[in-house]
C-alpha positions as CSV (number, residue, x, y, z in Angstrom):
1,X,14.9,17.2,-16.0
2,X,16.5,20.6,-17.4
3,X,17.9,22.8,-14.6
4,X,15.5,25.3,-15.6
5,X,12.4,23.5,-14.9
6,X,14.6,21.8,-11.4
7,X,15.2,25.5,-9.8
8,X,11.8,26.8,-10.9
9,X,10.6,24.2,-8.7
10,X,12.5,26.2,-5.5
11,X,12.2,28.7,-3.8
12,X,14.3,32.2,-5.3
13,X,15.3,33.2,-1.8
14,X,15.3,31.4,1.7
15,X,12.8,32.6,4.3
16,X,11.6,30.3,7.2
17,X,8.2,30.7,7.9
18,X,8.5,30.4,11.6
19,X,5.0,30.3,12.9
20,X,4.0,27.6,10.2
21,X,6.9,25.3,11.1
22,X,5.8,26.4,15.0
23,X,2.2,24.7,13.8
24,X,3.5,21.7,11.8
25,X,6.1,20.8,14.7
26,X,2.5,20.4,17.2
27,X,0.9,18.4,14.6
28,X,3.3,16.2,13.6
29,X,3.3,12.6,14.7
30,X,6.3,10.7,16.1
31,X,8.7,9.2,14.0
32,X,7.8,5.4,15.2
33,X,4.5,5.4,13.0
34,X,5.5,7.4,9.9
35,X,8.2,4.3,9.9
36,X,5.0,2.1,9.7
37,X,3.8,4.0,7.4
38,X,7.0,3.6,5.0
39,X,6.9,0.0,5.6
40,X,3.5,-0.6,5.2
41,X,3.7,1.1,1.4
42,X,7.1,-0.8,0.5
43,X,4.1,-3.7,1.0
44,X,2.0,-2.0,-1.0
45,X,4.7,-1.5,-3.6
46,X,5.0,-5.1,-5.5
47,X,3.4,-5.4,-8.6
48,X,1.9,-9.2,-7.4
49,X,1.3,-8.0,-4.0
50,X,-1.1,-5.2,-5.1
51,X,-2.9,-8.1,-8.0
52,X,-3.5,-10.0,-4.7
53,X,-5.0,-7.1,-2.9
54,X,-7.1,-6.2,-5.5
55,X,-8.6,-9.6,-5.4
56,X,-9.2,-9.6,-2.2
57,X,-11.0,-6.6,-2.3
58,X,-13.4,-8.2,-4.4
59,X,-13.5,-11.8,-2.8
60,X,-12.3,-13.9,0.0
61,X,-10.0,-16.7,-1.9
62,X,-7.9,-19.5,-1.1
63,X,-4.4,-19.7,-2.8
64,X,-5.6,-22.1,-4.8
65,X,-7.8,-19.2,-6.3
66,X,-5.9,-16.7,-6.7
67,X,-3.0,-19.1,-8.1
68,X,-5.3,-19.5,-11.1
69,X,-6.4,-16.0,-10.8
70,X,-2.9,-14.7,-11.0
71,X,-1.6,-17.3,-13.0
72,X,1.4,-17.9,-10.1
73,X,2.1,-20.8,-8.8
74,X,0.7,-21.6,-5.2
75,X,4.0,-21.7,-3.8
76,X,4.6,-18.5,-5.4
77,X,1.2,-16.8,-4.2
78,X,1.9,-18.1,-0.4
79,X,5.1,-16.6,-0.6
80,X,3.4,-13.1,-1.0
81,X,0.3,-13.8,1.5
82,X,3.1,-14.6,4.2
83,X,4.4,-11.2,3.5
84,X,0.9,-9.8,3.4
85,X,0.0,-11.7,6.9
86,X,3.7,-10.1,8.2
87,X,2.2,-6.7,7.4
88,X,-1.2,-6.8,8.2
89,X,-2.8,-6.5,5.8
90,X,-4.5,-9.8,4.8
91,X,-6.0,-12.4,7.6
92,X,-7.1,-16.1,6.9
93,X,-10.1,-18.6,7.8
94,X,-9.7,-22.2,7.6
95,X,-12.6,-24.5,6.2
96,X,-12.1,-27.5,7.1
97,X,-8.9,-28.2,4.7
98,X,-9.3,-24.8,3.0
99,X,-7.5,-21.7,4.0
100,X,-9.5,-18.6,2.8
101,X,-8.0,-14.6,2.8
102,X,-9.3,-11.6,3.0
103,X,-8.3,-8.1,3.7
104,X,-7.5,-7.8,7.6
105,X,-9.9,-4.9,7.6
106,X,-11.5,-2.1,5.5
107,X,-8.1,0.3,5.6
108,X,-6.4,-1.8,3.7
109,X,-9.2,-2.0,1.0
110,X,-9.7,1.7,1.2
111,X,-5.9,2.3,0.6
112,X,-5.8,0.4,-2.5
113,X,-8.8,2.2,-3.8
114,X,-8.0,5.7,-3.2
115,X,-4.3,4.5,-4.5
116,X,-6.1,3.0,-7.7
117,X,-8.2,5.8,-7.9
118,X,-5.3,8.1,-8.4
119,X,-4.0,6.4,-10.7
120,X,-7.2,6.3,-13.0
121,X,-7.1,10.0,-13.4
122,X,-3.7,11.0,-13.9
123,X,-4.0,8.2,-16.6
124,X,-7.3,9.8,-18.0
């Protein structure tokens, strides 16, 4: 980035716009969840982890699924879905000797779609 295009990005001259900060202070949540909310994307932010959400979007698997789906090995696959489970963000069944996934609920699903979504259109 040139420096031209860097400062034309700030402001020319500093003025605090004191009754919108007054606003945005009311409004703003605590620090606690916006830490959540970090972690929760750095979860979201793994290239296999988001293949595995995306699949779960579509279908409750096993591992065994989405091993073959992903072309990971199992070991590999349960690694992430441990991580997944940690966060939140996927939740299991067991049938009889099968362990299915899914989504934990429709945020998470949602998230990934408005995420995906983005990226279609700054890509079209």
């Amino acid at each position: 980035m040139n420096k031209e295009t860097h400062f034309s990005d700030c402001c020319e001259t500093t003025v605090i716009h004191e009754e919108a900060l007054s606003e945005v202070r009311k409004k703003m949540p605590p620090e606690d969840p916006l830490i959540e909310v970090a972690e929760l994307f750095k979860v979201f932010g793994d290239s296999t982890r988001a293949r595995i959400i995306c699949a779960l979007n579509l279908s409750e698997l096993c591992v065994c699924d989405l091993s073959v789906l992903l072309g990971m090995s199992q070991s590999a696959v349960s690694h992430q879905l441990r991580i997944l489970k940690q966060a939140r963000m996927v939740k299991f069944r067991r049938s009889g000797k099968v362990v299915y996934y899914s989504l934990d609920d429709e945020h998470i699903g949602q998230i990934f779609a408005v995420a995906f979504q983005h990226v279609q259109e700054g890509s079209a």
